[in-house]
C-alpha positions in Angstrom: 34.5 -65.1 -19.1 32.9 -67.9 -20.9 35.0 -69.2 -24.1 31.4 -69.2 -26.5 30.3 -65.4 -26.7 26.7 -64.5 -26.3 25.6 -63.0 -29.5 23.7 -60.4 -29.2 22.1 -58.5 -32.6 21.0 -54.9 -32.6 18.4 -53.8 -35.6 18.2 -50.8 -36.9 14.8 -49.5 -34.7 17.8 -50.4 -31.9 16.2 -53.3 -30.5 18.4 -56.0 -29.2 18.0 -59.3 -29.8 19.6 -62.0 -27.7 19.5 -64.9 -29.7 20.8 -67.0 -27.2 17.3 -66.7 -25.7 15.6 -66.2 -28.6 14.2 -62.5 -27.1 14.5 -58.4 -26.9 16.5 -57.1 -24.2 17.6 -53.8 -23.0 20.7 -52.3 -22.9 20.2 -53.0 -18.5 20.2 -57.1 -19.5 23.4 -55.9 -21.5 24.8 -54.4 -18.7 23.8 -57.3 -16.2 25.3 -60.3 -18.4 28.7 -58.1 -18.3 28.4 -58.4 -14.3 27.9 -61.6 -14.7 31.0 -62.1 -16.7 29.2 -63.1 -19.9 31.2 -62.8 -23.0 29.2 -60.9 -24.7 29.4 -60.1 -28.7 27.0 -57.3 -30.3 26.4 -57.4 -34.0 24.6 -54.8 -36.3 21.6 -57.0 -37.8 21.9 -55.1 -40.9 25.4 -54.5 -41.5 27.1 -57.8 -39.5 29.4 -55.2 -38.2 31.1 -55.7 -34.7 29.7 -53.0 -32.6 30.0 -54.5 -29.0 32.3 -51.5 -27.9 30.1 -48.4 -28.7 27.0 -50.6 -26.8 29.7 -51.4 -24.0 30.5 -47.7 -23.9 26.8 -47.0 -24.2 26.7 -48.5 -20.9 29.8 -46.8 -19.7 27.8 -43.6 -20.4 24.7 -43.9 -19.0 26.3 -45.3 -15.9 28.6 -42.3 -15.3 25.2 -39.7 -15.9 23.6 -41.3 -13.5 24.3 -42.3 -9.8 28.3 -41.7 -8.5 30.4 -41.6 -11.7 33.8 -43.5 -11.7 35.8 -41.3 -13.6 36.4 -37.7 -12.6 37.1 -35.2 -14.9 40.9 -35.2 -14.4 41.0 -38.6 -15.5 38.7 -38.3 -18.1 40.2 -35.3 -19.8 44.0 -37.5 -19.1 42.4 -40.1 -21.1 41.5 -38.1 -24.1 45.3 -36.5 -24.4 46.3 -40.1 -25.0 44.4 -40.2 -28.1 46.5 -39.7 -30.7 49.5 -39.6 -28.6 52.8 -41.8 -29.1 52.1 -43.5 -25.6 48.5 -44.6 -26.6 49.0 -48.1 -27.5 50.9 -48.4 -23.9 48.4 -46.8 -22.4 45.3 -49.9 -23.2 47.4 -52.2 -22.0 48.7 -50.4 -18.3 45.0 -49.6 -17.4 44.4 -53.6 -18.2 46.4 -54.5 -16.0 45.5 -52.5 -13.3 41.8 -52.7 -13.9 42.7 -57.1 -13.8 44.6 -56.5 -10.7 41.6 -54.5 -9.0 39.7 -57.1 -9.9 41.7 -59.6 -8.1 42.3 -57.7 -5.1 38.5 -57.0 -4.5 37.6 -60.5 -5.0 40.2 -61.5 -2.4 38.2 -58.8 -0.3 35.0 -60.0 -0.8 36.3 -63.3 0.4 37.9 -62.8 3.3 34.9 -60.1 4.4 32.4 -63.4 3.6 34.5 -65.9 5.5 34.9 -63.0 8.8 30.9 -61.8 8.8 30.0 -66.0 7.9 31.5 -66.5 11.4 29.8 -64.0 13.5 26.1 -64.6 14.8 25.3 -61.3 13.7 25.6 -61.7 10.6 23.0 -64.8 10.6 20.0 -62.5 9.7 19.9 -61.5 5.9 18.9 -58.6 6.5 22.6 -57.4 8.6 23.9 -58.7 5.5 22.4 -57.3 2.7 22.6 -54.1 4.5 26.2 -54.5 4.7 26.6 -55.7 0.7 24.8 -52.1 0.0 27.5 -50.2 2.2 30.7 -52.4 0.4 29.4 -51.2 -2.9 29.8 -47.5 -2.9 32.7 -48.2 -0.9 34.4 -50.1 -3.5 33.4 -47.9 -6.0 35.2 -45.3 -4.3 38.2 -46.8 -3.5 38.1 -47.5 -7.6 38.0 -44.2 -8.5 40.8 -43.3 -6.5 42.7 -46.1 -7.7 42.2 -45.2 -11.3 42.9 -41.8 -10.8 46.6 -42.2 -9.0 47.4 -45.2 -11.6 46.7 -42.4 -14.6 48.7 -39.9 -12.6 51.3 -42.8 -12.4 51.2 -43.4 -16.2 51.5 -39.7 -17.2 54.4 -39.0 -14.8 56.2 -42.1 -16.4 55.5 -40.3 -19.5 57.1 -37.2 -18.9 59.8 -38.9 -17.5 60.5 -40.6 -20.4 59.9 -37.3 -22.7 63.2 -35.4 -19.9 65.1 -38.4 -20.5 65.0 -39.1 -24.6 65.5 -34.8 -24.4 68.6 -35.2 -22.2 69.6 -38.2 -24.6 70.0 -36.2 -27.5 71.4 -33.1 -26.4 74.2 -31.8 -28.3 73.7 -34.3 -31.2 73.1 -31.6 -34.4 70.9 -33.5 -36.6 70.3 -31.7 -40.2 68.4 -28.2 -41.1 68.5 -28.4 -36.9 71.9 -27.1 -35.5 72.6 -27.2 -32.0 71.9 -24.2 -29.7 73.7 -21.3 -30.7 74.9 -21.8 -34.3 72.6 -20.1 -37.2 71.4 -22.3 -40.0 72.7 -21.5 -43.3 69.6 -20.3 -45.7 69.0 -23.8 -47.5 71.7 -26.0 -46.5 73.5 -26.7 -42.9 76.1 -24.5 -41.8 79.7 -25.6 -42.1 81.1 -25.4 -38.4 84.9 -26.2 -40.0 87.4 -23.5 -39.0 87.9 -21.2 -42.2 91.7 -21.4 -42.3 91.6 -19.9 -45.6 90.4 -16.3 -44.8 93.3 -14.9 -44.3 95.0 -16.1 -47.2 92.2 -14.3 -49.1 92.5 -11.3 -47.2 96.1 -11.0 -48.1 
């Protein structure tokens, strides 16, 4: 990413304005600056407000109704029980990662699949190559999805794990208004587990 973001602003009839070029675009130039790892920033004309995430998601949208989505609906519906839940703030960050180090390992593909088909004669006419750029793309996006989905399924096992372990942790501790297993409450107060040495006295 560049370190000076490319302001974009979006006016109310939800025009955007690059100013950057000093000229309308389409959410498609949006979309095509990302790919080309441009910072971009999106600001509400009339409110100043920050709204570069629901026009990235905008994107996210449009791309998944059209063409082969990227998320299937296991991983979608994964994502939308994090909301809300005490692992969401871990959550972010792990998909991050990965998403960084798919990044990485696809660039390092790229490369060495340049470098192999740069070698062969074959490969001379543009034609064999941009036929074989077209195939890689699907390809990759596939292997993506795949790679998202077992990294969620990853995440949530950790999380249940987790969940058996702090349950196992505190089993047998008797923690107020909750006794352990077995013992009734008394109504409005604990009940007091000491041995009552004095009934018999009283029974005398």
């Amino acid at each position: 990413m560049s370190s000076e973001k490319r302001v974009i602003k979006k006016y109310p009839n939800r025009r955007l304005y690059d100013t950057a070029t000093s000229s309308y675009i389409t959410l498609e130039d949006v979309k095509q600056l990302v790919v080309e790892n441009v910072d971009v920033q999106v600001i509400d004309a009339k409110s100043q407000d920050d709204i570069t995430r629901s026009v990235l998601l905008q994107i996210i949208l449009e791309e998944e109704s059209s063409g082969a989505p990227l998320f299937t609906y296991d991983v979608l519906t994964r994502l939308i029980r994090f909301y809300g839940n005490a692992m969401q703030g871990l959550m972010g960050g792990y998909l991050e990662k990965n998403l960084e180090l798919f990044s990485q390992m696809q660039g390092k593909l790229q490369d060495q699949t340049r470098q192999m088909m740069s070698d062969s004669p074959m490969t001379q006419s543009k034609n064999l190559w941009a036929d074989f750029m077209k195939f890689q793309g699907p390809a990759a996006q596939n292997m993506m999805t795949n790679y998202l989905e077992q990294s969620t399924n990853l995440f949530v096992e950790m999380q249940n794990q987790m969940q058996e372990r702090t349950k196992q942790l505190f089993t047998g501790f008797t923690f107020p208004a909750y006794p352990a297993d077995g013992d009734k409450p008394a109504e409005g107060a604990p009940a007091d587990t000491r041995p009552d040495s004095g009934s018999k006295e009283s029974s005398k």
